[in-house]
Gaussian input, Z-matrix of N, CA and C with variables (Angstrom, degrees):
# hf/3-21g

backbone

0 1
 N
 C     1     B1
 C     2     B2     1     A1
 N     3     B3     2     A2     1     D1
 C     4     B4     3     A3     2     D2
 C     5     B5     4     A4     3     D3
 N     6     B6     5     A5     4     D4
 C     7     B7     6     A6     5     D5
 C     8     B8     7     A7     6     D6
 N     9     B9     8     A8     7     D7
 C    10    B10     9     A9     8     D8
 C    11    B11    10    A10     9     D9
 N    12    B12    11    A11    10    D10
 C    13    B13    12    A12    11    D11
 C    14    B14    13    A13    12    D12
 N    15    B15    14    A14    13    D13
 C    16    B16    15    A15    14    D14
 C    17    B17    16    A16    15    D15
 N    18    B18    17    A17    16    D16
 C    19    B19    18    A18    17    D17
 C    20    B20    19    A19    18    D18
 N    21    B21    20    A20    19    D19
 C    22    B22    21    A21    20    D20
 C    23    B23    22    A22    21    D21
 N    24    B24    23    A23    22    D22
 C    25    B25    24    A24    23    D23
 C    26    B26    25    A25    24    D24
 N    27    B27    26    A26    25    D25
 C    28    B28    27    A27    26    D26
 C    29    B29    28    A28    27    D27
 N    30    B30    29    A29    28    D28
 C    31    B31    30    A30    29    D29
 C    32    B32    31    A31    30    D30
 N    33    B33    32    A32    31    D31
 C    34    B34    33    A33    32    D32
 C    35    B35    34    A34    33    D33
 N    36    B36    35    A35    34    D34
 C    37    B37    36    A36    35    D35
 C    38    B38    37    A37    36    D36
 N    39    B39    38    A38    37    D37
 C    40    B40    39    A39    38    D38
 C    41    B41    40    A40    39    D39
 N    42    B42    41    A41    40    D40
 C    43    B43    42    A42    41    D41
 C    44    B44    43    A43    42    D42
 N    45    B45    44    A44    43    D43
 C    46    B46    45    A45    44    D44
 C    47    B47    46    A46    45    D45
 N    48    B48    47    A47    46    D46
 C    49    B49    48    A48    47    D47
 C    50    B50    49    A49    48    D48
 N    51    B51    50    A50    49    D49
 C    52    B52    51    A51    50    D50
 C    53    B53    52    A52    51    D51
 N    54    B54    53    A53    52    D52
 C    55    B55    54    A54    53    D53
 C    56    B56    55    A55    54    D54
 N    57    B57    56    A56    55    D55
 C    58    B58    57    A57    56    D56
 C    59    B59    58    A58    57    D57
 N    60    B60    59    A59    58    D58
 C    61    B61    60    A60    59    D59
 C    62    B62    61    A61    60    D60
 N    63    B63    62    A62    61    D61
 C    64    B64    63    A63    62    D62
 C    65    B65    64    A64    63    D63
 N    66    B66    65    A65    64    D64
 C    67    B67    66    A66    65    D65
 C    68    B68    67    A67    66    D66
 N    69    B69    68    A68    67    D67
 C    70    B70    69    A69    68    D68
 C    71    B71    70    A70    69    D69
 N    72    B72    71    A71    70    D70
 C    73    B73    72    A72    71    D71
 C    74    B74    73    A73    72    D72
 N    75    B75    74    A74    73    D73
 C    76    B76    75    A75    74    D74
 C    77    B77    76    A76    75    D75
 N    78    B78    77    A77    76    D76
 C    79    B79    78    A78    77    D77
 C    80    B80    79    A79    78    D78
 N    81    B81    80    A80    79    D79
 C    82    B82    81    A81    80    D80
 C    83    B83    82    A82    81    D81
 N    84    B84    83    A83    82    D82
 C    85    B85    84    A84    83    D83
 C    86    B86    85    A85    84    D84
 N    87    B87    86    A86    85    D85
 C    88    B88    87    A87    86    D86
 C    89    B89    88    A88    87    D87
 N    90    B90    89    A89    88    D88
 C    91    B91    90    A90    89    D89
 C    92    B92    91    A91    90    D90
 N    93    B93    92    A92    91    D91
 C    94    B94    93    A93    92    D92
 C    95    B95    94    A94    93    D93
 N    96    B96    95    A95    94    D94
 C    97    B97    96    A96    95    D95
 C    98    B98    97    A97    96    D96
 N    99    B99    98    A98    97    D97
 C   100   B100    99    A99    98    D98
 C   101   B101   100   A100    99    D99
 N   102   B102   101   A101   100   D100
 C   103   B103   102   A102   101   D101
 C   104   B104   103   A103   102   D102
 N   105   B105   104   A104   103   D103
 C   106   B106   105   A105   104   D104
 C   107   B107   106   A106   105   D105
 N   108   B108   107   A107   106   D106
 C   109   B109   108   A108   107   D107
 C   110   B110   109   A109   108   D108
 N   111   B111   110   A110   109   D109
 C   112   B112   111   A111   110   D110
 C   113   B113   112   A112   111   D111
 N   114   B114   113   A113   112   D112
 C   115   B115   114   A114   113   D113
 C   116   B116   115   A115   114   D114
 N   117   B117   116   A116   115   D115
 C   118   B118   117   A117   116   D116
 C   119   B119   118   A118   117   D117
 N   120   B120   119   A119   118   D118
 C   121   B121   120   A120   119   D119
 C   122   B122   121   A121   120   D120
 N   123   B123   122   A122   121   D121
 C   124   B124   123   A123   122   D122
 C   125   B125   124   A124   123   D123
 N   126   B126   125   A125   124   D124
 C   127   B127   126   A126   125   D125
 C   128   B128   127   A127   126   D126
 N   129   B129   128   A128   127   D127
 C   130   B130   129   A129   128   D128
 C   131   B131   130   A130   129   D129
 N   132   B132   131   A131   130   D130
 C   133   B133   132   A132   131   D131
 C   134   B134   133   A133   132   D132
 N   135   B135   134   A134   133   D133
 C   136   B136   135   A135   134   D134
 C   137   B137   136   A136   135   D135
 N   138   B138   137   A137   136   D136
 C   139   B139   138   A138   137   D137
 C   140   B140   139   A139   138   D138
 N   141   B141   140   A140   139   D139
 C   142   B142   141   A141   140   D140
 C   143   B143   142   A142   141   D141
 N   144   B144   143   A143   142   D142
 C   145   B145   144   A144   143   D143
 C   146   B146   145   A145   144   D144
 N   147   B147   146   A146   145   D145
 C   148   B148   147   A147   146   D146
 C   149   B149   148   A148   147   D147
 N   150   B150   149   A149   148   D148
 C   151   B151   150   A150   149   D149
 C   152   B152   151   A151   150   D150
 N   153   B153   152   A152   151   D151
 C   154   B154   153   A153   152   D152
 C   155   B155   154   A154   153   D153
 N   156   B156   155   A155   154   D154
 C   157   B157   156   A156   155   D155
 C   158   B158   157   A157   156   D156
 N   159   B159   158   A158   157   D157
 C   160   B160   159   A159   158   D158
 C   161   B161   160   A160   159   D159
 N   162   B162   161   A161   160   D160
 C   163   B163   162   A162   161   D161
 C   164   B164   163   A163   162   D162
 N   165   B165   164   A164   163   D163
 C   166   B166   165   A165   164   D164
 C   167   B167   166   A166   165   D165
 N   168   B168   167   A167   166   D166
 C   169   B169   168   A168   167   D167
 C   170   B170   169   A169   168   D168
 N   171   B171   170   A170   169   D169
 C   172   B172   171   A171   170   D170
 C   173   B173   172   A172   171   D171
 N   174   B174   173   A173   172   D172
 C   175   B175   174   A174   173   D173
 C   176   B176   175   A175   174   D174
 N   177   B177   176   A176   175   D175
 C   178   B178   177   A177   176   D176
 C   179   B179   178   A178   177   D177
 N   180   B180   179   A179   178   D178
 C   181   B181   180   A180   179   D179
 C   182   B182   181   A181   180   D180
 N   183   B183   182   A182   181   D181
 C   184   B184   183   A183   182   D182
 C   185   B185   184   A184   183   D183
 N   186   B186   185   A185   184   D184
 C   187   B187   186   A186   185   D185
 C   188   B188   187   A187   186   D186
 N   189   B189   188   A188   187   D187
 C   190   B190   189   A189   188   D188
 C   191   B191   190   A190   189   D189
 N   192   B192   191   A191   190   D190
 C   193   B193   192   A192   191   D191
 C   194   B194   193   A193   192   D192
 N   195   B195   194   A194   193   D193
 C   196   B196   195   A195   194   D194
 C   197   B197   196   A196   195   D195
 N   198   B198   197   A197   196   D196
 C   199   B199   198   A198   197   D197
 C   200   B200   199   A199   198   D198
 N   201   B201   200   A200   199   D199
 C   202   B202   201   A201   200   D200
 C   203   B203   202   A202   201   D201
 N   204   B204   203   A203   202   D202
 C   205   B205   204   A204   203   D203
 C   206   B206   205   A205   204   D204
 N   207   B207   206   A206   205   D205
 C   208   B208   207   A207   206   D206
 C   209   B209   208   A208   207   D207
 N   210   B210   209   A209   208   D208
 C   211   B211   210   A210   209   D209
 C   212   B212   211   A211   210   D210
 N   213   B213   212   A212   211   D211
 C   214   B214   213   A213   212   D212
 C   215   B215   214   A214   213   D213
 N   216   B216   215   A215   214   D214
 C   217   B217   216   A216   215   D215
 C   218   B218   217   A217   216   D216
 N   219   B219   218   A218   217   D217
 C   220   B220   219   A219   218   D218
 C   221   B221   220   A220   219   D219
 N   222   B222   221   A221   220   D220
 C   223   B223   222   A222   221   D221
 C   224   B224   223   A223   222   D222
 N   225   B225   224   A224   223   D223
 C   226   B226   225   A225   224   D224
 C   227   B227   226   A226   225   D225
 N   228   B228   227   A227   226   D226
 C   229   B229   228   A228   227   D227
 C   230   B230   229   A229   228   D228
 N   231   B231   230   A230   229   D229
 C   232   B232   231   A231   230   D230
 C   233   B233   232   A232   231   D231
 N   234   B234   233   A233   232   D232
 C   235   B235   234   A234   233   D233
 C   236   B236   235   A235   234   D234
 N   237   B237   236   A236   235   D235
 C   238   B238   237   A237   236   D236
 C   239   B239   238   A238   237   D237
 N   240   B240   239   A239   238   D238
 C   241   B241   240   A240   239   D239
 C   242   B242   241   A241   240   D240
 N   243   B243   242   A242   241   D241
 C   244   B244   243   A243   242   D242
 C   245   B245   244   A244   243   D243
 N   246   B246   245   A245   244   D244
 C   247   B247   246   A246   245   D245
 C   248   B248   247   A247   246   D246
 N   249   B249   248   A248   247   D247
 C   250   B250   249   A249   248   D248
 C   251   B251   250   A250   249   D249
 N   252   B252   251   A251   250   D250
 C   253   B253   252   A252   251   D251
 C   254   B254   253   A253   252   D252
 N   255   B255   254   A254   253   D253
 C   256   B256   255   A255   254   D254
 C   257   B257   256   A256   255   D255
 N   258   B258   257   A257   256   D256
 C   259   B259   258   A258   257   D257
 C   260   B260   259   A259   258   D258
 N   261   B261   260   A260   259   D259
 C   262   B262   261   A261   260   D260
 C   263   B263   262   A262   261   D261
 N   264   B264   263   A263   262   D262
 C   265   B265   264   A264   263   D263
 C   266   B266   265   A265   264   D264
 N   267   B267   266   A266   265   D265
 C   268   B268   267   A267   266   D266
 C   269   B269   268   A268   267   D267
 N   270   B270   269   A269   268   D268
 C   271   B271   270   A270   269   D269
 C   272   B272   271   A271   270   D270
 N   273   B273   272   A272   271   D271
 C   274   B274   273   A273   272   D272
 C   275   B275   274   A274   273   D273
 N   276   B276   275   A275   274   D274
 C   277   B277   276   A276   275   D275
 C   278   B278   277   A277   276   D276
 N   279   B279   278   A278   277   D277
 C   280   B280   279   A279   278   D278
 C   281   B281   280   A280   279   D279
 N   282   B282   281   A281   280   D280
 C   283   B283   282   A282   281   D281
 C   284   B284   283   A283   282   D282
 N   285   B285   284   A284   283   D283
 C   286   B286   285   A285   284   D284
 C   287   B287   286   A286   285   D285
 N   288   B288   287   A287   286   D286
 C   289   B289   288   A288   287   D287
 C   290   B290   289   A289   288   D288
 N   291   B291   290   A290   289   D289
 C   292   B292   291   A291   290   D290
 C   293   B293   292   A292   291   D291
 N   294   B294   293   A293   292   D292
 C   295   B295   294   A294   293   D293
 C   296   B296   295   A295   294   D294
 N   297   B297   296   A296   295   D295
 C   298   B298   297   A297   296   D296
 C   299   B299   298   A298   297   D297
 N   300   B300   299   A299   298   D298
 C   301   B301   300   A300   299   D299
 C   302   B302   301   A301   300   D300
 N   303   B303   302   A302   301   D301
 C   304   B304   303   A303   302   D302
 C   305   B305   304   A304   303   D303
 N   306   B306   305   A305   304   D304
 C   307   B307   306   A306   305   D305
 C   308   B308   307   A307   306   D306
 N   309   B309   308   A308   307   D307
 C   310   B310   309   A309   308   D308
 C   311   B311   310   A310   309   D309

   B1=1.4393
   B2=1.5296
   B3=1.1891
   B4=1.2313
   B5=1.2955
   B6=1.5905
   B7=1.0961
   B8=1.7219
   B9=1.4105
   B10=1.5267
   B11=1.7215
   B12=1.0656
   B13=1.7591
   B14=2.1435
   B15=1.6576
   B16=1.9461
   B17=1.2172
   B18=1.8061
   B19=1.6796
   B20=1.5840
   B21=1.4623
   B22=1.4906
   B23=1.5994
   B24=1.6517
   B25=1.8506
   B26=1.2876
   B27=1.1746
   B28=1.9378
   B29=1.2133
   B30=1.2134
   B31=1.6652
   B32=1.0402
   B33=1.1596
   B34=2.1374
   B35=1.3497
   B36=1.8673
   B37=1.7012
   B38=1.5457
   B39=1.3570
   B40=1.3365
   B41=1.5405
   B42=1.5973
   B43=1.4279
   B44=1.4768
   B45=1.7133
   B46=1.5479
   B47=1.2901
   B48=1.6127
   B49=1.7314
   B50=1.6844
   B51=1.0370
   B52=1.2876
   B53=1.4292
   B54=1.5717
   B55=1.3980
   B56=1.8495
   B57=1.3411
   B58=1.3686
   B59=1.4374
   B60=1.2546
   B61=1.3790
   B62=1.5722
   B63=1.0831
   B64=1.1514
   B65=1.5155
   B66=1.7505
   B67=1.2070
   B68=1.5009
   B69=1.1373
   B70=1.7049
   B71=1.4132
   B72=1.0420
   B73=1.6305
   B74=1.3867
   B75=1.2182
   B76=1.7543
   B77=1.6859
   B78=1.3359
   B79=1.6369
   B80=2.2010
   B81=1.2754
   B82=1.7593
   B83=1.5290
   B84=1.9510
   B85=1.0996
   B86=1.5871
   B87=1.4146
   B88=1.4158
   B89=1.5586
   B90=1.3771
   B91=1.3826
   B92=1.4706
   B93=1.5524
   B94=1.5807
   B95=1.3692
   B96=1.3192
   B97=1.7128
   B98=1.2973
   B99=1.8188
   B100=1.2924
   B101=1.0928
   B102=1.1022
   B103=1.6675
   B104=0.8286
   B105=2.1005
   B106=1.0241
   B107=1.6355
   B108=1.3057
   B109=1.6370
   B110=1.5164
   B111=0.9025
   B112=1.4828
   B113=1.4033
   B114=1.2816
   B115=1.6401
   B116=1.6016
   B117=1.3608
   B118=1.3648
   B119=1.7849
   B120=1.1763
   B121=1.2068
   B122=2.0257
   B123=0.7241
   B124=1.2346
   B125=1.6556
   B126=1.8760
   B127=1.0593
   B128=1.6162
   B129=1.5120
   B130=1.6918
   B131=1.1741
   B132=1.4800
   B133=1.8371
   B134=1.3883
   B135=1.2888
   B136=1.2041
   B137=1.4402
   B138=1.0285
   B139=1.1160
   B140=1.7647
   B141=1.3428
   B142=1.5052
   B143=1.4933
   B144=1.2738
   B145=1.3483
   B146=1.7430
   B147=1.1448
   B148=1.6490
   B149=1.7412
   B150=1.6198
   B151=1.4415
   B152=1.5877
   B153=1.4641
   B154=1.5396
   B155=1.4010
   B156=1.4546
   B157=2.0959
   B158=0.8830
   B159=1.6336
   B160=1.3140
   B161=1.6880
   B162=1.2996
   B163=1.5574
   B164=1.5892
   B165=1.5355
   B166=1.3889
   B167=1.4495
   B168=1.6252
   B169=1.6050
   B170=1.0572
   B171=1.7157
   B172=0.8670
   B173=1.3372
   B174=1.8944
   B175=1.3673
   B176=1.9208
   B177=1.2944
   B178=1.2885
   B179=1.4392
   B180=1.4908
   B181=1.6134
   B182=1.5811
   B183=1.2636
   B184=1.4928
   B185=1.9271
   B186=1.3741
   B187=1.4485
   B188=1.6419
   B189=1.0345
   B190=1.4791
   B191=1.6368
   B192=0.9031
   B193=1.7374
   B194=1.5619
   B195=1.0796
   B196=1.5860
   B197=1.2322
   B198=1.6317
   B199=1.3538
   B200=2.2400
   B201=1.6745
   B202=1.4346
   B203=1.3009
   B204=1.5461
   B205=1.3447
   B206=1.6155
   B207=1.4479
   B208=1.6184
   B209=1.9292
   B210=1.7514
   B211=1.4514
   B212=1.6469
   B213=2.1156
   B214=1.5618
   B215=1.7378
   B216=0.9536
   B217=1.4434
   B218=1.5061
   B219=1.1788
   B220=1.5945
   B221=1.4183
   B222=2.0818
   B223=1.9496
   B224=1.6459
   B225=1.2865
   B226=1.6796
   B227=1.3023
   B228=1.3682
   B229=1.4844
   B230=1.9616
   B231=1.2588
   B232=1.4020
   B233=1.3311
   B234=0.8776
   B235=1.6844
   B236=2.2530
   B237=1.2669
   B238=1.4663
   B239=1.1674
   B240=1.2623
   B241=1.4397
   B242=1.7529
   B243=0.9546
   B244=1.6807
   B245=1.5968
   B246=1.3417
   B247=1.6854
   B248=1.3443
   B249=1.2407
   B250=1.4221
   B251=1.7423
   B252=1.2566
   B253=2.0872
   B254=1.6805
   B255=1.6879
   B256=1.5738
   B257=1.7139
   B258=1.3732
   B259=1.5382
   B260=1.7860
   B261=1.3757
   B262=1.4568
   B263=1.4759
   B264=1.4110
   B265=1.4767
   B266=1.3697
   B267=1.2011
   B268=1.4343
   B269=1.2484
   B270=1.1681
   B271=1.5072
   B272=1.6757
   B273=1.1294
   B274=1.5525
   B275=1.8540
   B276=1.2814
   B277=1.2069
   B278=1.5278
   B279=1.7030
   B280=1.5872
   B281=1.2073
   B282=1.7969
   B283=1.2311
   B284=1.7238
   B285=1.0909
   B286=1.8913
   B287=1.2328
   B288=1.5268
   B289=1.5354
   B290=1.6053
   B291=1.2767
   B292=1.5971
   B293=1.1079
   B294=1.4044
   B295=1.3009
   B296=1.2850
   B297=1.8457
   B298=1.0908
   B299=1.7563
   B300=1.5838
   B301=1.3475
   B302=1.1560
   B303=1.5596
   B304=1.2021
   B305=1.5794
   B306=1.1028
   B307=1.8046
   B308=1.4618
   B309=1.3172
   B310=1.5313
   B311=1.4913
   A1=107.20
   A2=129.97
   A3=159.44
   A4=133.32
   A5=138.61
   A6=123.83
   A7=113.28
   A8=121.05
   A9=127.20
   A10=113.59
   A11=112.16
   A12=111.99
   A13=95.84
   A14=56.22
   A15=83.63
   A16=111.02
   A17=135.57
   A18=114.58
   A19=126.22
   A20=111.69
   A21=133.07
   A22=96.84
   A23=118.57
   A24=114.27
   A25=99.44
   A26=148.54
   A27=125.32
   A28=107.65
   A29=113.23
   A30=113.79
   A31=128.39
   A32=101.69
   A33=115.47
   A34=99.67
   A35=112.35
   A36=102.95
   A37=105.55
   A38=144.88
   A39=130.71
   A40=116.70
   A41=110.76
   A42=103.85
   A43=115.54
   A44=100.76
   A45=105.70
   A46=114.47
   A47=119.48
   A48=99.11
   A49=122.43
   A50=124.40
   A51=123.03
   A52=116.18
   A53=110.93
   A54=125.26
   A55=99.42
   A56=116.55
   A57=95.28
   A58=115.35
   A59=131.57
   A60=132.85
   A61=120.62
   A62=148.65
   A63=151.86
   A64=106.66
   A65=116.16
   A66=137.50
   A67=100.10
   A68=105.18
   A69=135.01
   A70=100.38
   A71=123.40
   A72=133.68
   A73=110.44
   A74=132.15
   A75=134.92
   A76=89.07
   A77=125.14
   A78=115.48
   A79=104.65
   A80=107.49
   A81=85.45
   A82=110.91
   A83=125.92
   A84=142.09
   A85=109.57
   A86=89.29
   A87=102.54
   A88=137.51
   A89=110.57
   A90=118.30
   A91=100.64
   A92=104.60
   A93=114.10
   A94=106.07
   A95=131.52
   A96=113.13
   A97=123.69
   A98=120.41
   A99=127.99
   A100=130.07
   A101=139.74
   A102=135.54
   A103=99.20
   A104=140.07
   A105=141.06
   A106=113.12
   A107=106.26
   A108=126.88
   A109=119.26
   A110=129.67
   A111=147.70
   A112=102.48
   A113=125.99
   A114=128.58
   A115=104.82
   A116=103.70
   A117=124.91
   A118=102.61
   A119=121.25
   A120=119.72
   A121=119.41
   A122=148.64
   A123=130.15
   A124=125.97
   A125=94.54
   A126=96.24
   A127=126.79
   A128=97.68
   A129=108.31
   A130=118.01
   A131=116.11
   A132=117.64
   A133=108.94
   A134=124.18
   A135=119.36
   A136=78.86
   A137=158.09
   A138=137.74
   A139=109.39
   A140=103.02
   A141=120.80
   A142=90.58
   A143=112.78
   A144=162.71
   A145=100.10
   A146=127.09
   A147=107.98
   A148=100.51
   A149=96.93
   A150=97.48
   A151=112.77
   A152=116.68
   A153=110.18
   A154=96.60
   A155=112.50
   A156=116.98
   A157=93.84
   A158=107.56
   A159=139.67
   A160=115.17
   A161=95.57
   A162=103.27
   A163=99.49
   A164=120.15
   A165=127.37
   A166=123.33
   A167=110.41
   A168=114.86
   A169=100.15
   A170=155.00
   A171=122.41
   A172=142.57
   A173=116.31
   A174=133.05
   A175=102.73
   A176=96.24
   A177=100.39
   A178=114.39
   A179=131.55
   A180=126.69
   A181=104.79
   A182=128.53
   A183=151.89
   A184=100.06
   A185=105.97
   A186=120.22
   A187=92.69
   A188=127.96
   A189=118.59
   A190=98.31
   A191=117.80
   A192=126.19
   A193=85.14
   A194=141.79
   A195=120.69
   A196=94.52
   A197=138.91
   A198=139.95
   A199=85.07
   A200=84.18
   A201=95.83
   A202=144.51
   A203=100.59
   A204=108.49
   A205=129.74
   A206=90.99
   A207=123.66
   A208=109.47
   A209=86.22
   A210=114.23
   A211=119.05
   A212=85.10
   A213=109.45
   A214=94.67
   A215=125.85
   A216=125.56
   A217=105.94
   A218=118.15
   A219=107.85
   A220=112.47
   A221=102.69
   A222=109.85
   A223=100.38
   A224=113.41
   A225=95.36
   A226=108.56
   A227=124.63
   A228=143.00
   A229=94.08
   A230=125.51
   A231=102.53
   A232=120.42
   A233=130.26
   A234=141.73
   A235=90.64
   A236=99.06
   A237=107.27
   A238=123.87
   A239=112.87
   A240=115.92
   A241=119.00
   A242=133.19
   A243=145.83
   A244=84.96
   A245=108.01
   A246=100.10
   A247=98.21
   A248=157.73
   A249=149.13
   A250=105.69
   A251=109.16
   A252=118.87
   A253=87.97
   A254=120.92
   A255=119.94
   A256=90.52
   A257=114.75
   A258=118.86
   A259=113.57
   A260=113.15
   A261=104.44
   A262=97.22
   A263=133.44
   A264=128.26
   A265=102.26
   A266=163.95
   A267=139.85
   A268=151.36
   A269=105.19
   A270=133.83
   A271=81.32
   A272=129.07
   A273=121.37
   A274=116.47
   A275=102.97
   A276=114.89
   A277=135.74
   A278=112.32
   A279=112.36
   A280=114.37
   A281=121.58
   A282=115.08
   A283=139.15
   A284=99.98
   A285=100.45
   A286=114.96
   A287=114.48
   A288=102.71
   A289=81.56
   A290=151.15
   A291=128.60
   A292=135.56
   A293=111.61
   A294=144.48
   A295=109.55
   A296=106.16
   A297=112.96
   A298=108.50
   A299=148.34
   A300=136.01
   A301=98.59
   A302=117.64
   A303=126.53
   A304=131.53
   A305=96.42
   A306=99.36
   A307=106.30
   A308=107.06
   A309=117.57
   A310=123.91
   D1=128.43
   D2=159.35
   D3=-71.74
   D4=81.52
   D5=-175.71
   D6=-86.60
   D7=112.70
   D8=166.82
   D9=-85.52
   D10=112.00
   D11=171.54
   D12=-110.32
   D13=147.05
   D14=-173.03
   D15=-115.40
   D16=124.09
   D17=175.66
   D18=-63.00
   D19=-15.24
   D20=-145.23
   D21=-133.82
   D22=120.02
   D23=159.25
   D24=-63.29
   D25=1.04
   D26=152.01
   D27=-65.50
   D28=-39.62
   D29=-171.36
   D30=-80.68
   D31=-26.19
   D32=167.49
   D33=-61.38
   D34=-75.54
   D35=-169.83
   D36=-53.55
   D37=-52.69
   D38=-167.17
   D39=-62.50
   D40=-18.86
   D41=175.42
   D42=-72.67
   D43=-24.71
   D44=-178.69
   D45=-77.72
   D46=-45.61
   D47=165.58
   D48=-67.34
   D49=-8.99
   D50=160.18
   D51=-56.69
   D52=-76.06
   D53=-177.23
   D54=-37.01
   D55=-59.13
   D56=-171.97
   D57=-92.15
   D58=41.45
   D59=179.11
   D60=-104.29
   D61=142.06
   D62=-112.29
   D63=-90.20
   D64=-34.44
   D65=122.04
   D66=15.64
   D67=-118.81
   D68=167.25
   D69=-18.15
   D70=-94.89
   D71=-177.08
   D72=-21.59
   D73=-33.31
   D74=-154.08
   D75=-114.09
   D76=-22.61
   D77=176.68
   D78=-102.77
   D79=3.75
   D80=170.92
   D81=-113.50
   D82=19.21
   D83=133.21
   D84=-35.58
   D85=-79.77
   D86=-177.62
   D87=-57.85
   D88=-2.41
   D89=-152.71
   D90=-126.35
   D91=-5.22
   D92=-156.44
   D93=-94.46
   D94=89.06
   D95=177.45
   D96=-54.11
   D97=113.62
   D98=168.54
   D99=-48.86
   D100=94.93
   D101=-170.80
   D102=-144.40
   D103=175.02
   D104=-158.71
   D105=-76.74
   D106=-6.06
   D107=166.53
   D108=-131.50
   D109=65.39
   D110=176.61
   D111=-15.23
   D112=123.74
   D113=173.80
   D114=-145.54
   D115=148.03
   D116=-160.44
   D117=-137.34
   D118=99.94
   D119=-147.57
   D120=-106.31
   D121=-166.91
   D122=-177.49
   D123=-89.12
   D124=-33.30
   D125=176.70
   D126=-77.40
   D127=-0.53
   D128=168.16
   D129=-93.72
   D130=-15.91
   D131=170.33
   D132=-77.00
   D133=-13.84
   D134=-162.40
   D135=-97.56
   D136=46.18
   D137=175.32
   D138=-139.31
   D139=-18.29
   D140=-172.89
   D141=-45.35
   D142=164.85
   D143=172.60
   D144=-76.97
   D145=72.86
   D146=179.11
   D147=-114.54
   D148=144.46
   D149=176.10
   D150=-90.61
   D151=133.17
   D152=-167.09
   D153=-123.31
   D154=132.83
   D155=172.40
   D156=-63.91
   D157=157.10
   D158=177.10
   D159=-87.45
   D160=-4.74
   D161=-176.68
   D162=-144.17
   D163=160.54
   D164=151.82
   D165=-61.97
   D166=-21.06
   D167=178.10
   D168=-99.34
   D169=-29.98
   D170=157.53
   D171=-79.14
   D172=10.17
   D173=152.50
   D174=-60.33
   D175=-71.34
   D176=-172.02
   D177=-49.22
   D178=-31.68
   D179=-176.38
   D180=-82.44
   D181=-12.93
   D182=176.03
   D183=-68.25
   D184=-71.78
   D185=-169.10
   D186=-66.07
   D187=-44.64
   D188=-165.91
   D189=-65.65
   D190=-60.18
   D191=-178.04
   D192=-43.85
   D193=-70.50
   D194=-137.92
   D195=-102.49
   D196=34.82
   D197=-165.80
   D198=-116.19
   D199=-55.43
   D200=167.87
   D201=-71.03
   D202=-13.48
   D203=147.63
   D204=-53.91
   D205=-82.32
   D206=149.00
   D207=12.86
   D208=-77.24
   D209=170.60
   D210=-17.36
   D211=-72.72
   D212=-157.96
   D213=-69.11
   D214=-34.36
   D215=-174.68
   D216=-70.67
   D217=-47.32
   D218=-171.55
   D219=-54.40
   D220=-45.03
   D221=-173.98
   D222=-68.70
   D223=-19.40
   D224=-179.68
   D225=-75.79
   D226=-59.47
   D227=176.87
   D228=-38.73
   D229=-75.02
   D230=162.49
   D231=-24.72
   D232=-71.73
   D233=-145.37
   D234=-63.88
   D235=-48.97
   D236=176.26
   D237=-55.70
   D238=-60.85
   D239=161.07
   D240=-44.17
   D241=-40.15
   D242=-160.50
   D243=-81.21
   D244=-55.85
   D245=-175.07
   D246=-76.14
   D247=-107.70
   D248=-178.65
   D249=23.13
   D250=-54.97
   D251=-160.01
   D252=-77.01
   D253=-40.13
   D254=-162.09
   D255=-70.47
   D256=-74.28
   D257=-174.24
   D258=-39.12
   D259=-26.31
   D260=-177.22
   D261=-96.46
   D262=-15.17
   D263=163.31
   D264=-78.16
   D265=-58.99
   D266=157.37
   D267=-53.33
   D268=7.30
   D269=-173.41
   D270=-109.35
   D271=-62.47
   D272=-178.50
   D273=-47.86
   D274=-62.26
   D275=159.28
   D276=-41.87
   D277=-25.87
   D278=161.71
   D279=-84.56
   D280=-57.09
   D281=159.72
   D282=-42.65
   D283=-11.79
   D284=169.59
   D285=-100.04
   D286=-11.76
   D287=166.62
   D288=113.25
   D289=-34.04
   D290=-159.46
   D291=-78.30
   D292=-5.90
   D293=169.65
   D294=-130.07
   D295=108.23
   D296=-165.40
   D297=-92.83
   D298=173.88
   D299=163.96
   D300=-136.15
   D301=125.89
   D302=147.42
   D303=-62.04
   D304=117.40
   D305=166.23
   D306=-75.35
   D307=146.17
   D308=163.04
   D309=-66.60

């Protein structure tokens, strides 16, 4: 476990889409010593590759975009799931016989 402190809430949320961005993910492979207990240690995080804005507004116009991303994915992923539960409740319902279909 890793504690990151930030002086600025731009810098917290942008450290968090950083930290989990693909970025990140493809350098704690590499950084991770393989041993029969795998450890990934501090003085190798400090070493990552992180991309940092050149401005506080362009952190903040960064985090807003992927806040709204974020967003649109969660209401779709809802919306998917809701249809997924309906299609496996009518698919139950043809196969048991309670909903009958006429052929033409």
């Amino acid at each position: 476990m890793v504690l990151l402190t930030c002086s600025r809430r731009c810098d917290a949320d942008y450290a968090y889409w950083v930290y989990h961005s693909g970025l990140i993910v493809k350098q704690v492979p590499d950084a991770t010593n393989t041993t029969s207990q795998p450890a990934l240690g501090i003085q190798r995080i400090r070493k990552f590759l992180v991309p940092w804005p050149m401005s506080t507004e362009e952190g903040d116009h960064i985090v807003n975009r992927l806040e709204s991303v974020d967003r649109a994915i969660r209401t779709e992923s809802a919306g998917l799931a809701k249809a997924r539960i309906l299609k496996q409740g009518l698919m139950h319902d043809l196969l048991t016989g309670r909903v009958s279909v006429k052929v033409p």
